[in-house]
Structure formats: structure tokens, C-alpha cells
C-alpha positions in Angstrom: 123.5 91.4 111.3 121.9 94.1 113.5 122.4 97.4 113.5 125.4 98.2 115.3 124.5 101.6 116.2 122.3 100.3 118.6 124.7 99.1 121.4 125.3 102.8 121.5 121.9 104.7 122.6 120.6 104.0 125.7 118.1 105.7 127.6 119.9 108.1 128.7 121.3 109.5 125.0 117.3 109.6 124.3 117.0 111.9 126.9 119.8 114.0 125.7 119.2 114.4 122.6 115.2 115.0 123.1 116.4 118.2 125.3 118.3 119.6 122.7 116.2 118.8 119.9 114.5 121.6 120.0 117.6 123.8 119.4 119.0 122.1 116.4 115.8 122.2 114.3 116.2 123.6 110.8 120.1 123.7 110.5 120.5 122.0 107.4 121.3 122.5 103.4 119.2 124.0 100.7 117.0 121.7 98.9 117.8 122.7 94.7 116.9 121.2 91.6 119.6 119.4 89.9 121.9 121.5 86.9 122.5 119.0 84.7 118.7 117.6 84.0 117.1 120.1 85.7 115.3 117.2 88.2 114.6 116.8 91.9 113.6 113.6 93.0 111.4 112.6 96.0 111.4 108.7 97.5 108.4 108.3 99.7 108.6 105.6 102.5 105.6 104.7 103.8 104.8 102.3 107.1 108.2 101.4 108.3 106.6 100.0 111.1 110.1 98.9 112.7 110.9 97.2 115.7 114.4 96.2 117.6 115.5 95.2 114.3 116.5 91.1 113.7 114.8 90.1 116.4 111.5 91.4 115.3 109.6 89.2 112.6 107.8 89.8 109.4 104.0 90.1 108.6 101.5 88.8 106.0 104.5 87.1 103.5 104.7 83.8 102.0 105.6 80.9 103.8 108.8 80.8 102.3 110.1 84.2 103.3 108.6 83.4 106.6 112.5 81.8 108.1 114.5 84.5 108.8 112.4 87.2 107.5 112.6 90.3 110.3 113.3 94.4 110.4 116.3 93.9 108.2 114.9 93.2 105.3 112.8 96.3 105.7 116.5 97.9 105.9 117.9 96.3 103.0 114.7 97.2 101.0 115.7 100.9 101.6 119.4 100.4 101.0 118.6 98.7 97.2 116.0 101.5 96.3 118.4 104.2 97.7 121.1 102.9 95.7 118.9 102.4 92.5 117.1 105.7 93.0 119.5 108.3 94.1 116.8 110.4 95.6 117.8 114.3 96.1 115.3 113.8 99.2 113.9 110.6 101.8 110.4 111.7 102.9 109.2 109.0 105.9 105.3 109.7 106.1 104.7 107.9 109.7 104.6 104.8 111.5 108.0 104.8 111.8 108.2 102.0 114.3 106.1 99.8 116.1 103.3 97.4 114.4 99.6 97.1 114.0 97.8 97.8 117.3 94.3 97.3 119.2 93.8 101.1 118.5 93.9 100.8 114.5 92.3 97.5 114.7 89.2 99.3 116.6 89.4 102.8 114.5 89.1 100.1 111.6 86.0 98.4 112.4 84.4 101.8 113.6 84.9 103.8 110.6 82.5 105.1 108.4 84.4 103.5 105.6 82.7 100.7 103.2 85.1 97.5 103.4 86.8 96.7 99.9 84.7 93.9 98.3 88.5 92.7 98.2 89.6 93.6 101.6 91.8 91.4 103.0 91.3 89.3 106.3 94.1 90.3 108.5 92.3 92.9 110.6 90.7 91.1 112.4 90.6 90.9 116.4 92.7 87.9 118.1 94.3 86.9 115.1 97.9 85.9 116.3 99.9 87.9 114.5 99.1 91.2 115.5 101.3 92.9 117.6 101.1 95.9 120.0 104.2 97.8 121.3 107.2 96.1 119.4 109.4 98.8 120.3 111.3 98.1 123.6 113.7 101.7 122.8 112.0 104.6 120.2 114.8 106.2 119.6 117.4 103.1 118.6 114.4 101.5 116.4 114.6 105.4 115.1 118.3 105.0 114.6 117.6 102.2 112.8 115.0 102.5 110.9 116.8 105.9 109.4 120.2 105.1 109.3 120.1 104.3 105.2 119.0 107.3 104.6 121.6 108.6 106.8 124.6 107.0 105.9 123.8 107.7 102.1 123.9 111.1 103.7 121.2 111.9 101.5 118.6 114.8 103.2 115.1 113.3 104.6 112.5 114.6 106.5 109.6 112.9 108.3 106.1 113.2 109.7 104.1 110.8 112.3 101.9 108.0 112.1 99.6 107.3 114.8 101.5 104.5 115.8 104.9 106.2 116.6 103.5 107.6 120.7 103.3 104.1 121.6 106.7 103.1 122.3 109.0 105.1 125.2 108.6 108.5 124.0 105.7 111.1 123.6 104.5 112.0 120.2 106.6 115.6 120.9 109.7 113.6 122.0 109.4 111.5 118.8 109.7 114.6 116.8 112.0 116.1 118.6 114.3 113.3 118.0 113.3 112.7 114.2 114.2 116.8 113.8 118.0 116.0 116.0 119.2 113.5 113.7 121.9 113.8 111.1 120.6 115.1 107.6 116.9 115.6 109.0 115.1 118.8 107.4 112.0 118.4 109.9 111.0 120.7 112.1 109.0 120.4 115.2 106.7 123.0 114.0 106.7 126.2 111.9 109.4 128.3 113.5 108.2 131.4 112.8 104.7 130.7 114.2 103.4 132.2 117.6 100.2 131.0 118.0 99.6 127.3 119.1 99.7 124.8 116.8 98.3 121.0 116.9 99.9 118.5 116.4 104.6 117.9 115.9 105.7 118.1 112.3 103.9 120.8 110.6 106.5 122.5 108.3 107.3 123.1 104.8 110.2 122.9 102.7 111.3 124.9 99.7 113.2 123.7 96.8 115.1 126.1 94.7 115.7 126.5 91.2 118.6 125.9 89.6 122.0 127.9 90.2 122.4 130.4 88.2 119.3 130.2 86.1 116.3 133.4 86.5 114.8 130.9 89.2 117.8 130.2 91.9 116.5 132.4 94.3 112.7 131.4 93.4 111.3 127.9 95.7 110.2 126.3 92.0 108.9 123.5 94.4 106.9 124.1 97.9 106.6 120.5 100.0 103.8 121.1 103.0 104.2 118.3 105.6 101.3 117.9 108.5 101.1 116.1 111.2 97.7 113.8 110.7 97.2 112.9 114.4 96.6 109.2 115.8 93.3 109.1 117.4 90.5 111.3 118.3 90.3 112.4 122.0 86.7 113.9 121.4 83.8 111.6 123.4 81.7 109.9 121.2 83.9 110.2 118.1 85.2 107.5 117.5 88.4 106.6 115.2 91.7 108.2 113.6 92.5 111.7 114.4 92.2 114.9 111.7 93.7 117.8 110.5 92.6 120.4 112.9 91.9 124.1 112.0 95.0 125.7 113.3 97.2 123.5 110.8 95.1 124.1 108.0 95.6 127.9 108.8 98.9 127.8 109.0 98.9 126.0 105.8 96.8 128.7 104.3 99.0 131.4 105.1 102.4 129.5 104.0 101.0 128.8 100.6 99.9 132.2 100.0 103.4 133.3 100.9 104.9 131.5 99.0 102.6 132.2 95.9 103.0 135.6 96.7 106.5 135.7 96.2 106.7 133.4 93.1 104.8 135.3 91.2 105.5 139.5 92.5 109.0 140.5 92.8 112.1 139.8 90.3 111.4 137.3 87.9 107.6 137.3 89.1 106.2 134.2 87.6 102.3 134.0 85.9 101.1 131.1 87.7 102.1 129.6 91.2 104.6 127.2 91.7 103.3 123.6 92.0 102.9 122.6 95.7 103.1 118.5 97.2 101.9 117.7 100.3 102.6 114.7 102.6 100.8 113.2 106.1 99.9 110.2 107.5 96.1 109.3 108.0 94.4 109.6 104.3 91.5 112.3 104.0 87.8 111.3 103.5 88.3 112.2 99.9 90.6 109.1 99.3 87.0 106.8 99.3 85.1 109.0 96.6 87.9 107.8 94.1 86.4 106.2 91.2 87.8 102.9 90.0 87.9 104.2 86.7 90.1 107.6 87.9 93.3 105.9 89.6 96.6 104.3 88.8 96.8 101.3 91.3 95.2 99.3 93.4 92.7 99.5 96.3 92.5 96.2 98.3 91.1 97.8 101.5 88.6 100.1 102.8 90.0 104.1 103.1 91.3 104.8 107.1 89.9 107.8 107.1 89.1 109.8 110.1 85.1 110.0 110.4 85.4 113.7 110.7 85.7 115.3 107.5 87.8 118.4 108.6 88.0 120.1 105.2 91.3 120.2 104.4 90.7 119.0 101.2 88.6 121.9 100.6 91.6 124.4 101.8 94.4 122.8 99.8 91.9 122.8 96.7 91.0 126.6 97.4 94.8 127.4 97.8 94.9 126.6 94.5 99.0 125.5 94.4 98.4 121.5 95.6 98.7 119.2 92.6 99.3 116.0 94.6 98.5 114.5 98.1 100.5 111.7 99.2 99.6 109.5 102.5 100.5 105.9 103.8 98.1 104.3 106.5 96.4 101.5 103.9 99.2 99.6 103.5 97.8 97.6 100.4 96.4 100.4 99.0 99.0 102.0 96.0 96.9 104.0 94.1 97.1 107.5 93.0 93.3 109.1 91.8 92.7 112.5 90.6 89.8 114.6 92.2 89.2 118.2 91.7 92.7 118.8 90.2 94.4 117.2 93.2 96.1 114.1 92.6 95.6 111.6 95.7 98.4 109.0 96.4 99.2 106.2 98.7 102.7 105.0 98.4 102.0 101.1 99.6 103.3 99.7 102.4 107.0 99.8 103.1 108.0 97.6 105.9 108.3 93.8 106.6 107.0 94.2 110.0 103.7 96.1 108.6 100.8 94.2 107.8 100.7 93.6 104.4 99.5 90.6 101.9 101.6 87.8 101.0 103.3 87.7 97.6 102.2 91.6 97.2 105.4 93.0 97.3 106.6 96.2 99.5 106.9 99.1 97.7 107.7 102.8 97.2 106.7 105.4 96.1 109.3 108.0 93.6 108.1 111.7 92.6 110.4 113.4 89.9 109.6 117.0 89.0 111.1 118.4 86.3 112.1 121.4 84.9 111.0 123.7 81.8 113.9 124.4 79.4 113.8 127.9 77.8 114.4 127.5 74.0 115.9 131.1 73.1 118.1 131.1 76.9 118.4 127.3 77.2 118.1 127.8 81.0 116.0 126.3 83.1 112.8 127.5 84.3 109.9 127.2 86.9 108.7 123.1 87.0 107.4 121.8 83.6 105.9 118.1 85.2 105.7 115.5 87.9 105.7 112.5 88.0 105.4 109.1 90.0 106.2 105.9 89.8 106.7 102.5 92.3 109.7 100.6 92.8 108.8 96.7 94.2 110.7 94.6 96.6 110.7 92.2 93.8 113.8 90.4 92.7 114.4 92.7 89.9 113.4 96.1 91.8 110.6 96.3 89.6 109.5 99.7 88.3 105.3 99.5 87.8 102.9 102.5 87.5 104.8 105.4 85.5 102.2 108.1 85.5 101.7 112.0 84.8 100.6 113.5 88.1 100.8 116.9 86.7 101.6 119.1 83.4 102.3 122.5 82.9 100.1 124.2 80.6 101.6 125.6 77.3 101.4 129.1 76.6 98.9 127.9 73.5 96.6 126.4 76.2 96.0 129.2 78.8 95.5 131.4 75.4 92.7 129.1 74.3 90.9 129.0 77.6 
């Protein structure tokens, strides 16, 4: 059955809310970790790739699934890990809607990435089931794609792919509507910043610690989320966009604000707190993975933009980033580490994404987790995180439980 919310938003409700989007950014709840296992949770949708819902048919599964097989089962997939789940927060990292187009098909061939010896063959120009703009209406495949998330009433917040322009609204309009909706924590961009900014969807999120505890007033947890572009505009460069300069110094100066306060002040801290960032388009860095230094699997070449923009640099110099975590490759799942910074795909998400048949769609779950004081018994500042995969499999399989990130004991730092 479709979605029935779709009967109801026409073009001219798009328009409405897109002009007072802009006004509504921001107004939501706290983000804190939980009181009773001192946990926050994080489910990571990756690839959506949605179009007007039943109507619009699946990619790359096995003949079987193949009758019937459209958008809702990439809406019933988010309902069962929702359910199983019970994330304190829904992070969409782009490509939202629409499929697989002549752009990323093009950016593929031209980049300076080496093909996977195990790359599959579905990019591949003419083959039939690629589609272009599956979209007819961007905001009610929005509604739709997002209306899980926001009947659970659970919070969620969301950054672009480079696919979600392509449909009836601008890549600002998109955002604008993604930051309108009910229980969205996005932001257009940084509301506090004057000076211009590329790209919609750079903002960060704080997550508190727990009532009551040394910590409540204290962001324990910093999210960064960037908007990775689509492609480059620059003659002769070929490609997928990057992260330009003026994001990456906005991103400097959050992070040092936020370290600032964490560790200066009441109940100043030794050590910043842990800091996760999420975008689109993986970073250069993603191919220098070794296979020998990553949880997953890599089954196609890295998307990477050509230009390497350095962002990788600035996150490592901030010095708070202990994980990265992108979508783009959509049969790519791995998570590597490289100069103390954990670098993750989640896996493709949605039934109307190119994919490979019998590899199941998948998520990707993040659960930090607190420090418990032994002489207080309250909680503290964020002990580890970690990640696993949940599977569109019949049993919701779990696969992939790792350590992204430890705190170091008190015994440690002294023997360094």
C-alpha cells in the first residue's frame, strides 16, 4: 500500500513549506545520553535512493524478489530496524531519492580510483536498468522516504547526496525542506555563521550527558555533518564534488569550541570529547585502506572526488574525530582505521539503489557508551563506540560488531 501521505502534498505545499523552512530550523529537543545504561545510539541510513514509492521498482536483487519488489520495501526495511533498534537518533547521509544517474555513471569511469578486482558490472553505460530522475515530486518521495522515522517520532537529521538536485527542487530547497519536517535536527547551515558558506547541511549536533550527573551540561558527544557536494563545476576537473575550504573552517572553529569548553570551565575534562562525523561522497583516504586494516567488505572502486581537499588532514589535526562515516559505494560496508580515524561506509540502504543480488541491504548502528565512576557511581564523559550492521535478511541479521574507539585508562596515559 502507498504511502498515504502523498495524496496530500502537492506542488503547491512544496512551495510553502520551502519558504518557511528557513524560519523553523533548529527548533527541536536536546539530544542526551540515556540514564539507565548510560547509551546513545545512532542508526545510519545510507542511499535511500527513493522514488514515488510502489510504483517504482527494485535494483540489482534476485530474480525472485524481482515481482513486486519496489520503494516499500525500502520502507519496511526502516520500519523492522527502527523497531528492533530503538535508535535515540536517524542520521540519512544523502541520496535521499532518486536512482543511479548518467552523472555518477561518468564521475565513475573518470575517477582516479583503481576498480575493485571484484567490482561489480552494473555501472556500466546503457545497461537497462539504470535510471535517471525517478522522482516525479521531491518533497512527497521526501515524505516518504522519512516518514518511519517520523511516525516513530524518533529525532533524525540528514545531509545530501549528489543525487537529491535532480528531481523538482534545488539542492537549497531540498534542505530547506529536509530542516521543515517534523522531528528533523538539520539545519540549513551553521546559524551562527556570517560569512558564506558552501554547500546546504553543514551543522553540528551536541549530545549531552546524562541528567543530573557532573556531565549534563557538558556535549559528551559532538556529531559534525557536511554537505559533500554532487559534482564539480570547475573546467577540466572532472567527477564528484569536495569539501571546500570554507566548510572545513567552519569545522575547525566548531571543534575547537567545543573542545574548549569540555575541557575549561566546571567540570573541565582532561581530554576532548570524542567527535563523529557524517557526509556523503567518501574522501580520497577511503582507497589507501589496507585489506588487512578494515571490518567489511569492499566490492567496488572508492567514489572519491579526484581533488583531494584535505579534510582529512583538518579532522585528523582537530584531533577530536574518532570515526568518519559516508555512503556513496553502495556495496562497500567496511569500516578501516587510518591515522586514528576510523573510516566507515554504512552499505547501501534502499531497494531502488544499485546494489548486488543476494547481498543484502544494510545499516549501519553506532552506540557510544558511557564511563561509570566507581566511588560516585555516576556517569561520566564517553567510555567507547561502537558499530555494528543490521541486514535485510530474514532474521535482521546483526554481522560486524567492532570497537571503533576506546577510552584510554588512567594506567595508560601514565605509561605513555
Amino acid at each position: 500500500m502507498e504511502p498515504t501521505s502523498w495524496a496530500a502534498f502537492g506542488s503547491t505545499v512544496v512551495a510553502a513549506v520551502v519558504a518557511v523552512a528557513a524560519f523553523c530550523a533548529g527548533e527541536a529537543a536536546g539530544l542526551r545520553f540515556s540514564p539507565l545504561r548510560g547509551e546513545f545510539k545512532i542508526l545510519q541510513v545510507a542511499d535511500m535512493h527513493y522514488g514515488n514509492g510502489g510504483t517504482t521498482g527494485c535494483l540489482d536483487v534476485l530474480p525472485a524478489q524481482m515481482a513486486g519488489c519496489s520503494d516499500l520495501n525500502t520502507t519496511a526495511f526502516l520500519e523492522r530496524v527502527i523497531r528492533a533498534e530503538q535508535p535515540d537518533l536517524i542520521v540519512f547521509t544523502g541520496n535521499l531519492s532518486l536512482s543511479i544517474s548518467q552523472n555518477e555513471i561518468n564521475s565513475k569511469l573518470t575517477s582516479n580510483s583503481t576498480p575493485s578486482s571484484s567490482s561489480p558490472n552494473h555501472i556500466k553505460v546503457g545497461r537497462d536498468n539504470i535510471f535517471g530522475l525517478d522522482a516525479s515530486d521531491a518533497g512527497r518521495s521526501m515524505e516518504a522516504a522519512f516518514a518511519p522515522a517520523v511516525a516513530a517520532g524518533i529525532p533524525w537529521a540528514a545531509v545530501l547526496g549528489n543525487h537529491d538536485q535532480e528531481s523538482t527542487l534545488t539542492r537549497e530547497e531540498v534542505m530547506k525542506y529536509i530542516v521543515a519536517m517534523n522531528h528533523s535536527l538539520s539545519f540549513l547551515n551553521p546559524p551562527s555563521t556570517t560569512a558564506p558558506m558552501d554547500g546546504y547541511g553543514n551543522y553540528n549536533l551536541e549530545v549531552q550527558g546524562v541528567a543530573s550527573s557532573n556531565l549534563e551540561n557538558k556535549s559528551v558527544l559532538n556529531l559534525y555533518f557536511l554537505d559533500s557536494g554532487d559534482y564539480s563545476t570547475v573546467p577540466f576537473i572532472p567527477g564528484f564534488d569536495w569539501i571546500k575550504p570554507s566548510q572545513q573552517v567552519w569545522f575547525q572553529t566548531t571543534s575547537s569550541l567545543l573542545q574548549n569548553d569540555y575541557t575549561s570551565e566546571a567540570e573541565a575534562q582532561t581530554k576532548p570529547a570524542p567527535g563523529l562525523v557524517y557526509f556523503h561522497i567518501p574522501l580520497p583516504e577511503f582507497a589507501l585502506l589496507e585489506a588487512q586494516n578494515h571490518t567489511g567488505v569492499k566490492q567496488e572502486s572508492v567514489g572519491s572526488p579526484i581533488i583531494n581537499s584535505g579534510f582529512f588532514t583538518t579532522m585528523v589535526e582537530a584531533g577530536d574525530v574518532k570515526a568518519v562515516f559516508t555512503g556513496h559505494d553502495h556495496i562497500n560496508d567496511l569500516c578501516g582505521k587510518l591515522s586514528g580515524i576510523e573510516l566507515c561506509y554504512a552499505g547501501g540502504f534502499g531497494y531502488h539503489a544499485y546494489g548486488k543480488a543476494g547481498w543484502p541491504r544494510r545499516a549501519r548502528v553506532v552506540l557510544a557508551s558511557l564511563e561509570k565512576k566507581e566511588q560516585s557511581h555516576s556517569w561520566g564523559g564517553v567510555q567507547s563506540i561502537k558499530t555494528w550492521k543490521r541486514l535485510d535478511d530474514q532474521c535482521l541479521s546483526t554481522i560486524d560488531i567492532q570497537t571503533l574507539w576506546q577510552k584510554e585508562s588512567l594506567t595508560d596515559e601514565l605509561g605513555k
